[in-house]
C-alpha positions as CSV (number, residue, x, y, z in Angstrom):
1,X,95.5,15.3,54.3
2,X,93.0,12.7,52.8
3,X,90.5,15.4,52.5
4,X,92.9,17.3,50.1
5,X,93.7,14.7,47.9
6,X,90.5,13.5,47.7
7,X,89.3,16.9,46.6
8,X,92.1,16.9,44.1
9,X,91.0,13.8,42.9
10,X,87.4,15.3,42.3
11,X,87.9,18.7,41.4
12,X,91.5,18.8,39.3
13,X,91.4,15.3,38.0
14,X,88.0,14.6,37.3
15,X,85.9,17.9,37.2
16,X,88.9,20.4,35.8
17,X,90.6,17.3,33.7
18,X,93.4,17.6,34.5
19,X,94.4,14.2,34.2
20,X,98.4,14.7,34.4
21,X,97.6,15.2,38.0
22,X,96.8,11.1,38.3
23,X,100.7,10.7,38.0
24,X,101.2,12.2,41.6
25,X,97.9,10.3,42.8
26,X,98.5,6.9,42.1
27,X,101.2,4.6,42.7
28,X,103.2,2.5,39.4
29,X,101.0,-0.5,41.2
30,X,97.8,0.9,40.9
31,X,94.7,-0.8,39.2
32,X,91.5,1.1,38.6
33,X,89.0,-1.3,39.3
34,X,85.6,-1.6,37.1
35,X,82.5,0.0,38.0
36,X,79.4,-2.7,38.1
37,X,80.3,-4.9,35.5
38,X,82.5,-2.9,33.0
39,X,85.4,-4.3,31.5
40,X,88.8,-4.2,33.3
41,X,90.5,-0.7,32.0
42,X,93.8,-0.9,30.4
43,X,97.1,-0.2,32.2
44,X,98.4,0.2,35.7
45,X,99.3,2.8,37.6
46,X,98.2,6.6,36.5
47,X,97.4,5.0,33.3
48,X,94.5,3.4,34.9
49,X,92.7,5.7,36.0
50,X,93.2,8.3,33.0
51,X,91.9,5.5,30.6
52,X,89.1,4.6,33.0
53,X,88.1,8.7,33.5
54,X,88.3,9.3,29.3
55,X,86.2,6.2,28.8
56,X,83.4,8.1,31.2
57,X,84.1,11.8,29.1
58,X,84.0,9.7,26.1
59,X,79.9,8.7,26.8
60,X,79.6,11.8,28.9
61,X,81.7,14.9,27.9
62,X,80.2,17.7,30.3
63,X,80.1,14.8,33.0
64,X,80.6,16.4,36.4
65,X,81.6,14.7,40.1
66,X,80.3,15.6,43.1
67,X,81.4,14.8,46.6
68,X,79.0,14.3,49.3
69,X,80.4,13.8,51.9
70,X,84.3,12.8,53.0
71,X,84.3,10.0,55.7
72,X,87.7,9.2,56.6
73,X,89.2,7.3,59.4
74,X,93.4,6.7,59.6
75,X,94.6,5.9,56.0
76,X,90.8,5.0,54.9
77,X,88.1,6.6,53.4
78,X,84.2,6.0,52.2
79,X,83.3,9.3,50.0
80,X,79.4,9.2,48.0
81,X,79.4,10.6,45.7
82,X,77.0,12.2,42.5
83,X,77.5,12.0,38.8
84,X,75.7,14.2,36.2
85,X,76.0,15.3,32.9
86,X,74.3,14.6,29.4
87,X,74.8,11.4,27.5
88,X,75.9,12.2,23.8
89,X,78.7,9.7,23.5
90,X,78.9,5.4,23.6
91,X,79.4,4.9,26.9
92,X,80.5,0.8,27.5
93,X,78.9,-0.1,24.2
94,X,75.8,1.6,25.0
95,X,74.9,4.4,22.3
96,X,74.2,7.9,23.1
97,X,70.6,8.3,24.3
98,X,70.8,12.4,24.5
99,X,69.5,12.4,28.0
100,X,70.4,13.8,31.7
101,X,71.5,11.2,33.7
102,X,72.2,11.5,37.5
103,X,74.6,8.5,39.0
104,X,74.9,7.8,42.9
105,X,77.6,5.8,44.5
106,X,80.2,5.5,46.3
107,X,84.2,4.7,46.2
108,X,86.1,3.5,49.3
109,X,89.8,4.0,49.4
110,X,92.7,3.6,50.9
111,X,95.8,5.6,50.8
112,X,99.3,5.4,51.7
113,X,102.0,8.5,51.7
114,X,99.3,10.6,50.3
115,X,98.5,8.5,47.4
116,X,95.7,6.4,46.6
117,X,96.8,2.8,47.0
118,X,93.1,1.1,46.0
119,X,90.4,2.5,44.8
120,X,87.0,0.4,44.8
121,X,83.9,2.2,43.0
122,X,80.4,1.3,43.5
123,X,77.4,2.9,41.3
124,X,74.6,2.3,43.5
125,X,71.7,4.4,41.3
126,X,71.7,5.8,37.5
127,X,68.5,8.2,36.5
């Protein structure tokens, strides 16, 4: 089951944009949490996450997730992951630069009923 959603999560919500689908994801409660030292995003719940994934399309429009590899063990999970696409937008302040860029890190999560109840994002590497 975690496997599913998680590829949901990368494929539908982030990949496809299909960012409706973060209103069966995440609970009213949930709080997407900065990555490195970002500002907090607006709203809870689905809101959350959709702000926080069009602030990333904003700096990086053709931005694309990759999954490397699902660990999951009961209601927990450690997925790395790989980010790349072309910066033509501000991204966090930071004007466009034209450029590549590859990202590495990796989110842990926890899940409860099939939803994601935290969601802690770590970028470990940006080329």
């Amino acid at each position: 089951m975690i496997h599913e959603v998680i590829e949901q999560f990368i494929e539908q919500l982030w990949n496809q944009r299909q960012l409706n689908l973060a209103d069966e994801l995440f609970p009213a409660d949930f709080v997407a949490r900065p990555v490195a030292h970002q500002p907090r995003w607006d709203g809870v719940g689905s809101d959350s996450m959709k702000h926080h994934i069009q602030e990333w399309l904003e700096g990086i429009p053709d931005l694309h997730m990759n999954a490397i590899k699902v660990l999951a063990q009961g209601n927990q999970s450690f997925v790395p992951w790989e980010m790349t696409g072309t910066h033509t937008g501000v991204l966090y302040g930071v004007p466009p630069t034209g450029k590549p860029i590859r990202a590495l890190g990796i989110t842990f999560l926890k899940f409860q009923r099939a939803r994601f109840e935290n969601c802690k994002p770590c970028l470990m590497r940006w080329d």
